[in-house]
C-alpha positions in Angstrom: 0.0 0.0 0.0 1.1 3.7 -1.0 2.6 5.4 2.2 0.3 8.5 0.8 -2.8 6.4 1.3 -1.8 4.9 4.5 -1.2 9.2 5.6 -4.7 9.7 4.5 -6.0 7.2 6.7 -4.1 7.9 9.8 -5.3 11.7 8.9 -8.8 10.9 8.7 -8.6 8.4 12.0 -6.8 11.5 13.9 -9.7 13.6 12.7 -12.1 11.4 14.2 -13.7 9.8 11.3 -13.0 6.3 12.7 -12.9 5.3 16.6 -9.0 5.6 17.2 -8.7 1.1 18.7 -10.3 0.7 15.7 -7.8 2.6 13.1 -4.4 1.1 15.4 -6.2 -2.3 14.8 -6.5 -1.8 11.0 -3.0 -0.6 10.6 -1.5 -3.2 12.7 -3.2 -5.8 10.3 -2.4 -4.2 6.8 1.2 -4.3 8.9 0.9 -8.5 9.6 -0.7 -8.7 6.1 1.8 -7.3 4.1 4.6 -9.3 6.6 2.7 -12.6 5.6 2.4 -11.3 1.7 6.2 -11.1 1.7 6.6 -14.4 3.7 4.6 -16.1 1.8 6.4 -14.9 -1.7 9.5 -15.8 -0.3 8.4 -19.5 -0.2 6.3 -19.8 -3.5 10.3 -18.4 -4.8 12.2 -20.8 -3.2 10.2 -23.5 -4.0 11.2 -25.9 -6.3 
């Protein structure tokens, strides 16, 4: 994800668009998701 978009969101969750637990949940996920993403291209590269 863009580190403009992810700016926007935090913006908007500071703002108080979104409840703030709920915007450090989301981010903390895209953050595990994109961990796992990278993980899991790792493997599908080494594989044979």
């Amino acid at each position: 994800m863009p580190v403009a978009k992810i700016d926007v969101e935090t913006l908007r969750c500071i703002a108080g668009v979104s409840r703030w637990e709920l915007c450090i949940r989301l981010k903390n996920a895209r953050r595990d998701l994109a961990e796992l993403e990278a993980r899991v291209e790792k493997l599908l590269q080494e594989a044979p």
